[in-house]
Structure formats: C-alpha cells, structure tokens
C-alpha positions as CSV (number, residue, x, y, z in Angstrom):
1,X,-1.7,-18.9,8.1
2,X,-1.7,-15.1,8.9
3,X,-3.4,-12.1,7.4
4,X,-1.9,-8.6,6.6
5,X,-4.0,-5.8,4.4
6,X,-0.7,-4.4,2.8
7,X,-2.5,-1.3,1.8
8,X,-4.5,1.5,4.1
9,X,-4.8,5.0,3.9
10,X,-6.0,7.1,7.0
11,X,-6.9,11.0,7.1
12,X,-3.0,11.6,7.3
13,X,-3.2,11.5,3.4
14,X,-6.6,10.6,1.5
15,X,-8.6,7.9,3.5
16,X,-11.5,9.0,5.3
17,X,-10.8,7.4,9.0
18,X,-8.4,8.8,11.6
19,X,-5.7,6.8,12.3
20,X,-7.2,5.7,15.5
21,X,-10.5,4.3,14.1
22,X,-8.8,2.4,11.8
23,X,-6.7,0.7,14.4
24,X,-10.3,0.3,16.3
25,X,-11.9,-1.4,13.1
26,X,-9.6,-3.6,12.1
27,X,-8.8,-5.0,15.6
28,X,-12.7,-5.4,16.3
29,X,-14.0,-6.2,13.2
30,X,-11.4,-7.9,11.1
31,X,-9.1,-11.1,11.4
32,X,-6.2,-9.4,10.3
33,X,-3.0,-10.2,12.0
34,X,-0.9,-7.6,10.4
35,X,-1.6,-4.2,8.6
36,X,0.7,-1.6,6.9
37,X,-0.9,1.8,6.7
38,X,0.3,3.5,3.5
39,X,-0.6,7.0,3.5
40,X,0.4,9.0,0.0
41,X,3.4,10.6,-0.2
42,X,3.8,10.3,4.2
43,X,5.3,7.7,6.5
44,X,3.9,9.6,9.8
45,X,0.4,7.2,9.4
46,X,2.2,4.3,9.7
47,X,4.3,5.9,12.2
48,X,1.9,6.9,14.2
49,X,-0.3,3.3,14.1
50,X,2.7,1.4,15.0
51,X,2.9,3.5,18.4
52,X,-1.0,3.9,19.4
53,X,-1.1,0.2,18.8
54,X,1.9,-1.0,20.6
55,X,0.0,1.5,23.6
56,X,-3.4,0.0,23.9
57,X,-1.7,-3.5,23.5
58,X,-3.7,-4.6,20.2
59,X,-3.3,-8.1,18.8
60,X,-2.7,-6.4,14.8
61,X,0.8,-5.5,14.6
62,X,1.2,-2.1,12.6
63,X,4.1,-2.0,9.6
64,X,4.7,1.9,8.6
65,X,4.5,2.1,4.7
66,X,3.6,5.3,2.5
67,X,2.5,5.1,-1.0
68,X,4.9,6.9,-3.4
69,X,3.9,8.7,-6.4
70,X,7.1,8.0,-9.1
71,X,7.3,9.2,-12.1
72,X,5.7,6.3,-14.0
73,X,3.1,5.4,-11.2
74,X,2.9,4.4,-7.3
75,X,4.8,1.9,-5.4
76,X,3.7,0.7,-2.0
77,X,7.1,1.0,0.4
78,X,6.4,-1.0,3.6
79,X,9.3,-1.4,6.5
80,X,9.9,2.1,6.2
81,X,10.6,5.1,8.7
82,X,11.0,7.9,6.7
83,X,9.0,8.6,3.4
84,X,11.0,8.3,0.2
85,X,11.5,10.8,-2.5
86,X,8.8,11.1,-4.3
87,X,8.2,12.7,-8.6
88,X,11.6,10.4,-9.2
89,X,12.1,7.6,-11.8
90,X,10.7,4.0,-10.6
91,X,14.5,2.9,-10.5
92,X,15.6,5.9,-8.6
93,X,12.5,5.3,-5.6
94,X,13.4,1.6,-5.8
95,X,16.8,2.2,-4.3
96,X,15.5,5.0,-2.0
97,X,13.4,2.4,-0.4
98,X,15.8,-0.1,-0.5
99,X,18.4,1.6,1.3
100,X,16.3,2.1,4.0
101,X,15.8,-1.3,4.4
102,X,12.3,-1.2,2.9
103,X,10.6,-3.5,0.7
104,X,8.7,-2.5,-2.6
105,X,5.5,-3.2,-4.0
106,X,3.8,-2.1,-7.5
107,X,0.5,-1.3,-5.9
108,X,-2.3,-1.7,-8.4
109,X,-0.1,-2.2,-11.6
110,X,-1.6,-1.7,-15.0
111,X,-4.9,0.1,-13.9
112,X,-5.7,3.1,-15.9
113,X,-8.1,4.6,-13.0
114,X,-5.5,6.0,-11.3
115,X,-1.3,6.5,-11.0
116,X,-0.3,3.1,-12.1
117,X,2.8,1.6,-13.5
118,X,2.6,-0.1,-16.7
119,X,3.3,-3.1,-18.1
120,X,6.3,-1.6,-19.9
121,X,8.0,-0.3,-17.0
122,X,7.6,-3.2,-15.0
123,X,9.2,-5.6,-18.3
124,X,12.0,-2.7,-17.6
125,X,12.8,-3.1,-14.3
126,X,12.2,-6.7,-13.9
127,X,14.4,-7.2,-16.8
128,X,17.0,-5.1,-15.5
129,X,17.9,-7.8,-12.6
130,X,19.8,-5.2,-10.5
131,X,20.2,-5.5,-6.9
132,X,17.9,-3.1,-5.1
133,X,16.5,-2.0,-8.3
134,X,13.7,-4.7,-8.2
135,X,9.9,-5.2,-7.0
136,X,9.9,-7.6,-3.7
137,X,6.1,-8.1,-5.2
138,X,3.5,-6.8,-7.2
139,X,-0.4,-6.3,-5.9
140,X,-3.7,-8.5,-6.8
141,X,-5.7,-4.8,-6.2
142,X,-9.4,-5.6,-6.1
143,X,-10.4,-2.3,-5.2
144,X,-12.7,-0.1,-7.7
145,X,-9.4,1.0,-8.9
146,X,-7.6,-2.0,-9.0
147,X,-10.0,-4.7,-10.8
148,X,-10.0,-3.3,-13.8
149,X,-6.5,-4.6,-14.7
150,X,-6.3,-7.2,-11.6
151,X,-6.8,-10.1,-14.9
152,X,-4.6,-9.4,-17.2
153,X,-1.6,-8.5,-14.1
154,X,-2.5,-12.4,-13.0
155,X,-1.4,-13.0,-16.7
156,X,1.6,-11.1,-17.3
157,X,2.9,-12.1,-13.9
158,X,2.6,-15.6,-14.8
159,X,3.9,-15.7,-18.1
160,X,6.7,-13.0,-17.6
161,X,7.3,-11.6,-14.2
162,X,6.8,-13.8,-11.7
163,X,7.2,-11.5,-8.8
164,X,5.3,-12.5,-6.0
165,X,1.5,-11.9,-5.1
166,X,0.9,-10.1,-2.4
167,X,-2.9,-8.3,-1.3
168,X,-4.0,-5.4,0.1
169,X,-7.5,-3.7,0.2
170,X,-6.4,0.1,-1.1
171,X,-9.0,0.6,1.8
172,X,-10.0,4.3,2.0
173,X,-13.1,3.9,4.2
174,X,-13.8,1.3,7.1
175,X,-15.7,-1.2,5.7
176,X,-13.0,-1.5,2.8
177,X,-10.5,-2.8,5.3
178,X,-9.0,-6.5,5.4
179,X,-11.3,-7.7,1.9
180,X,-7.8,-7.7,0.4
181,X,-5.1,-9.4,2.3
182,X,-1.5,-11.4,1.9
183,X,-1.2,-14.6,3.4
184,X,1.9,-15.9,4.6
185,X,3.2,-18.7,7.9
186,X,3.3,-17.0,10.8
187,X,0.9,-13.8,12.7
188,X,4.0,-11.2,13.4
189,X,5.2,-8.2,11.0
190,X,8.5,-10.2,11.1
191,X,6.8,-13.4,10.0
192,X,5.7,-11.4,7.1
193,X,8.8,-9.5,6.2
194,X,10.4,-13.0,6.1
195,X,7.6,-14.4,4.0
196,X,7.6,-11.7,1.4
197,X,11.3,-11.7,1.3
198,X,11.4,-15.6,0.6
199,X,8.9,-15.2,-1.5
200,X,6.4,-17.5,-0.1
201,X,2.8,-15.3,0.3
202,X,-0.6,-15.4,-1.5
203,X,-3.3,-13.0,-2.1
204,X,-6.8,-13.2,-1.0
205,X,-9.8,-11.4,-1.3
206,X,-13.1,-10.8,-0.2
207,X,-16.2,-8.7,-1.9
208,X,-15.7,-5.2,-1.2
209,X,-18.5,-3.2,0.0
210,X,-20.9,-1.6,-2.6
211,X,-20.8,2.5,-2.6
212,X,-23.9,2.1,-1.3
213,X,-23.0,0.2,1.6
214,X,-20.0,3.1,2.1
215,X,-22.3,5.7,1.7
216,X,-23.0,7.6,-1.6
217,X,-22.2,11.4,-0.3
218,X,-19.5,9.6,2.0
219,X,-17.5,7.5,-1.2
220,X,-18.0,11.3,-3.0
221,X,-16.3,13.1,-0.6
222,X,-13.4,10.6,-0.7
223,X,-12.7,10.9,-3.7
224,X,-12.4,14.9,-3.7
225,X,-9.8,14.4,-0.8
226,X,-8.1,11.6,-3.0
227,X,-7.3,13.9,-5.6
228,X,-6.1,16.5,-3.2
229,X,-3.7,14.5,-1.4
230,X,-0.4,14.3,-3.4
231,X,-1.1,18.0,-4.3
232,X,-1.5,19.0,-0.5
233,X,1.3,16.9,0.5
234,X,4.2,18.4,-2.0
235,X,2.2,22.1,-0.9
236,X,2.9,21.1,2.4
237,X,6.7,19.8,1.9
238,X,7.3,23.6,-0.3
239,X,6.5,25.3,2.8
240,X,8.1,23.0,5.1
241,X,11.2,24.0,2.8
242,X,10.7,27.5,2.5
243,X,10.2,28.1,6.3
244,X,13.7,26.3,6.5
C-alpha cells in the first residue's frame, strides 16, 4: 500500500518551510510515496514542487493542490493547475474544480478552530447528487485544528455521508509532515487519483509533534502568518488586477 499526505502548506501561503525543504523532508525523513502541497488560496506551491521534484529525480511524486477559502469553509482541490475562485458558494467552487479536472476534498470538516464547513452544508451538497457538484472525499484531520471534530465527522460520515476517507497532516511546519496520510494500491499520483476516484483509500495517522517539539516561538509565529495568508493573498490578486 502507498502513502500520500493530501495536505501541506509551504511559505508560498502560511506554512513555515520553503517549498524546497519540504520536498527535502519528506523525501529523507518520511515514507510517503505521494504528497499534494496545498497552499491557501495558490496553486504555484504545488506547481512549483511538482517541477523541483521531477529535477532532482525524488522517489515522492508531487500533486499541485491549493486550499480554497468558499464561502461556507475550505475545500482541499488536488489535480489542479490553476487556483480556483475563491469567496464563492461551496457549489459554485465544486464545479470550478471540477472542470478543471480536479478532485475535491472538505478539508477539516466540522472544526470550529478554523474555516470549516459544516455539517449542514455538507447534508446539502451531498444530498444534492449533482454531477460535479459533489465531494470526491472528506478529511480524518488530526491536526490541532482538525481533532477537535475528527469524532463526530467519523460519525456523520458513517451514518449519513459516506464519502470516502482520505488523510492529510494540514502540516505547517516539518515535523508535522506525513503523521496524516491516505492509503491507497499502488506508489504513483496516478495510482492515487484512480484510488480516490474508485473510492477505495483509508486514512491513517500518526501522533503529531507536541508545540514543544515544533518550537514554542516557532508554532507562534505560524500562526501570525496563518492568519495573514488569505488576507495577503486576495491583497496580492487586487493589485495583480489593478496593475492590469
């Protein structure tokens, strides 16, 4: 069986590791086949991973992703090589990313520590049945902001959505990265896509570090540039727009 972390953030939006040491740790230090680096609101991480790694030759295969802030929470878009829209209704991103020929996740569902969608929207959309308008998963999140609701998801998915599990570390810091991962038959990207698309992945975890195994002035500072990121990014886009 292989192993992809499904969600990573690098300095491109609020993680506190360059795109190249990331690649570095998790081909040294991890047994991850796969991971998708999912930068807030910005595809160029995931861009940019998939091209340094396919340079230096590494065994982890890179998927570009982005995390997308929608109206009614984030959504983890993997296979994609533009960002989506982002401040637009869950439906509305769904079929953004679709059309692309992207896959969505509900990254973190339920958790009240940060942008997450709720239990009502997902009964929404998952009742609504619609092609392209549909979750290819939802996320066991055991990160700090994740476990909090990571129970009572397991429940509702079991008794009402049954979308299936996929796991990610929401790794903002090094020693974060691959102690969440999917599991699926195979070691390639492709193997994966296939696998999430036939529905036929499970999560898996390990314990995350401690803050004070990340550092305590080190987990401090990222979060400061957490909360900056979505902000810097759509200041960034306005000017971007105006220049145009």
């Amino acid at each position: 069986m292989g192993r992809a972390d499904l969600h990573i953030h690098t300095r491109i939006s609020d993680g506190m590791a360059t795109v190249a040491d990331a690649l570095t740790y998790v081909e040294e230090r991890t047994t991850l086949d796969v991971i998708a680096v999912t930068d807030h609101e910005d595809a160029r991480g995931g861009l940019e991973a998939r091209e340094l790694a396919a340079k230096r030759g590494l065994r982890v295969e890179v998927i570009p992703g982005a995390e997308v802030t929608t109206r009614q929470g984030h959504l983890l878009a993997l296979f994609v090589e533009r960002t989506p829209p982002v401040f637009r209704s869950v439906e509305a991103t769904l079929e953004a990313i679709h059309a692309q020929g992207g896959l969505a996740v509900a990254a973190h569902p339920m958790s009240w520590l940060t942008r997450s969608l709720s239990a009502r929207t997902i009964d929404r959309v998952t009742a609504r049945n619609e092609a392209g308008v549909t979750f290819d998963a939802i996320e066991a999140n055991f990160s700090p902001a994740g476990r909090v609701s990571a129970g009572r998801v397991a429940r509702r998915n079991a008794e009402r959505w049954r979308l299936p599990v996929c796991g990610g570390s929401d790794g903002h810091h090094l020693p974060q990265m691959g102690t969440g991962w999917t599991e699926f038959a195979g070691a390639t990207a492709a193997e994966l896509r296939a696998a999430l698309e036939a529905g036929a992945v499970r999560e898996g975890h390990s314990q995350p570090p401690t803050l004070r195994q990340i550092g305590l002035g080190r987990a401090a500072l990222g979060l400061a540039w957490g909360f900056s990121a979505t902000p810097r990014k759509m200041a960034r886009r306005s000017t971007w727009r105006g220049a145009g």
